[in-house]
C-alpha distance (Angstrom), angle and dihedral (degrees) to the residues before:
residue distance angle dihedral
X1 . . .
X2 3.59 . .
X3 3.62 119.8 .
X4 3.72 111.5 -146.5
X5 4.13 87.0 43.3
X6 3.84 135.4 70.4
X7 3.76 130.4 -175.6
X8 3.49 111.9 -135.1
X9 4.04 134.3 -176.8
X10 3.55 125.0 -108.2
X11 3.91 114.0 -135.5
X12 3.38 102.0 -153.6
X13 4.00 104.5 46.4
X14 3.82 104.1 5.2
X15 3.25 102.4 -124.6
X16 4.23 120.0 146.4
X17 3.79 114.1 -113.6
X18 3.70 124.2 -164.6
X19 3.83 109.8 -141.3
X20 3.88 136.8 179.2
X21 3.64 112.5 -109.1
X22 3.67 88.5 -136.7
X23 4.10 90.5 54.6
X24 4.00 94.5 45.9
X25 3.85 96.3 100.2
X26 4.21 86.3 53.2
X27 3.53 127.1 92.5
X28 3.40 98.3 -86.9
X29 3.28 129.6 -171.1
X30 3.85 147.0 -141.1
X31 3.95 102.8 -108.3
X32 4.16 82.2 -154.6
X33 3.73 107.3 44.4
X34 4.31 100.6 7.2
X35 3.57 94.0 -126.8
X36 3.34 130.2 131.7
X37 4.00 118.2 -65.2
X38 3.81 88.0 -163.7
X39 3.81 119.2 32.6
X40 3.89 98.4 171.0
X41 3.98 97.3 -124.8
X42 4.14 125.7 84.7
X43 3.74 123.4 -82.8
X44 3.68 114.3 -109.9
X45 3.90 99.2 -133.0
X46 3.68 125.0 -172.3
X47 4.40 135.1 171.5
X48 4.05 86.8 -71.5
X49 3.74 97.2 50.1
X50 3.33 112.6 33.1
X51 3.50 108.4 88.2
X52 3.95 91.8 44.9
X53 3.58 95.2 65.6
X54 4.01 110.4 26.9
X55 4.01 93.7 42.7
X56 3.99 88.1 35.3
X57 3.48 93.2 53.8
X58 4.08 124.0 93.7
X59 3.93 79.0 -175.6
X60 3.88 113.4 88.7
X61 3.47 107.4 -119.0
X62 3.59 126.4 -145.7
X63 4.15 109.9 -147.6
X64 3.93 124.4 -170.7
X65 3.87 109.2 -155.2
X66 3.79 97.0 -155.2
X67 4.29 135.4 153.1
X68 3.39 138.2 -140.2
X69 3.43 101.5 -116.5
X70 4.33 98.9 44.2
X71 3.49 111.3 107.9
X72 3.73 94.7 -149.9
X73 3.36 98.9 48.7
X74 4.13 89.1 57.0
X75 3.70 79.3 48.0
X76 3.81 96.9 52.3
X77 4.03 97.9 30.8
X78 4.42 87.1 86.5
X79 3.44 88.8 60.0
X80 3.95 96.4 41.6
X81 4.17 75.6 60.1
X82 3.39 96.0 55.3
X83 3.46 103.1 35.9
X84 4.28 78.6 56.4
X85 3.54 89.8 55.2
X86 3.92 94.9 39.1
X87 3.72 94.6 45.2
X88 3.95 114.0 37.7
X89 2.85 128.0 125.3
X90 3.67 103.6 35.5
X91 4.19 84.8 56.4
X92 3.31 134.5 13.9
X93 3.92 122.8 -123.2
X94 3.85 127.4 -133.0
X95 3.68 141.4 173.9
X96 3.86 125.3 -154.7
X97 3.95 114.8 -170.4
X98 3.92 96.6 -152.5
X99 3.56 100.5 -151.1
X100 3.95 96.1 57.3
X101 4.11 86.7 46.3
X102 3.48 104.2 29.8
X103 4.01 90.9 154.7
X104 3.82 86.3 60.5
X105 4.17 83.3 51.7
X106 3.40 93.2 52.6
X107 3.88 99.3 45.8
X108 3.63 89.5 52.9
X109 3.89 93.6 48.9
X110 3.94 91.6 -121.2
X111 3.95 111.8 169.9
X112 3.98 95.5 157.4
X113 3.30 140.3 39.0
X114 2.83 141.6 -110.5
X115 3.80 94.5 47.1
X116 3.80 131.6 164.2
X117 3.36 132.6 -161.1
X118 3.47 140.1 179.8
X119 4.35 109.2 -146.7
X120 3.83 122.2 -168.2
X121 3.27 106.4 -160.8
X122 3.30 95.7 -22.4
X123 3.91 95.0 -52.4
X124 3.91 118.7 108.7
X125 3.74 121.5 -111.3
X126 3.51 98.8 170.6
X127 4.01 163.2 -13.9
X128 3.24 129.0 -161.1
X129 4.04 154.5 79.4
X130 4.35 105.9 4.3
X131 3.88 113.0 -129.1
X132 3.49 102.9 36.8
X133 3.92 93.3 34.2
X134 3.39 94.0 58.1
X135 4.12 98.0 41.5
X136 4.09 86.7 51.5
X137 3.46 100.3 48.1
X138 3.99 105.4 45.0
X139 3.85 90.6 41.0
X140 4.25 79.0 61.2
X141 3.69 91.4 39.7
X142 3.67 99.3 44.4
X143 4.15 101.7 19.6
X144 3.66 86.4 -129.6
X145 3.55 124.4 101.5
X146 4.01 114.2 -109.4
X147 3.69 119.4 -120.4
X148 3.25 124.9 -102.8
X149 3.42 110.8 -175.5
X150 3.81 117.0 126.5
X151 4.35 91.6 11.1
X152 4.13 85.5 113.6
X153 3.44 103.5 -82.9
């Protein structure tokens, strides 16, 4: 793996992008379809595009297992938002709605929701308790310390 370089997903067409660790926090852009490479709001991930972007993705991403009808995860699902916003592009946000990818559910061992996860590479690191899950983790992931700006302090 090269150092100075990542390889990132694209969220609009899939495609992997190789981009200089120094350049991340730029507007990058898709070298396929130009768009954005970070849009600062959760991917919507379903059976067909899961495996693209969380086992294409040298980013760590953070996923939120949530359902339409939970309460508490259309409680928590504002703060997924702007923890997206808050928190790209050191990880990359996604959102899984468990009944439309049930397999996904399963794989993952999810019996609740809402759950979050972070993935590396597709591997699990962790679930458990949002702000201070998420700061812990990445700064171990990354060996930079994860914003925290805007995540209710």
């Amino acid at each position: 793996m090269d150092p100075a370089h990542l390889h990132t997903v694209c969220p609009a067409c899939g495609r992997r992008n190789r981009v200089p660790m120094d350049r991340l926090a730029a507007d990058g852009r898709c070298g396929a379809c130009h768009q954005l490479l970070f849009q600062g709001r959760p991917l919507i991930l379903d059976d067909s595009s899961f495996d693209q972007h969380v086992t294409g993705e040298q980013l760590p991403v953070v996923v939120d297992f949530w359902a339409v009808w939970c309460g508490p995860c259309k409680a928590m699902a504002p703060v997924f938002d702007a923890a997206a916003q808050v928190l790209e592009p050191v990880v990359r946000c996604a959102k899984v709605e468990v009944d439309r990818a049930p397999a996904i559910a399963a794989r993952y061992a999810v019996r609740s929701v809402p759950t979050l996860m972070i993935l590396d590479q597709g591997k699990p690191v962790a679930t458990q308790a949002f702000r201070e899950w998420v700061q812990w983790h990445v700064s171990r992931l990354n060996a930079q310390p994860a914003p925290t700006a805007g995540l209710g302090d």
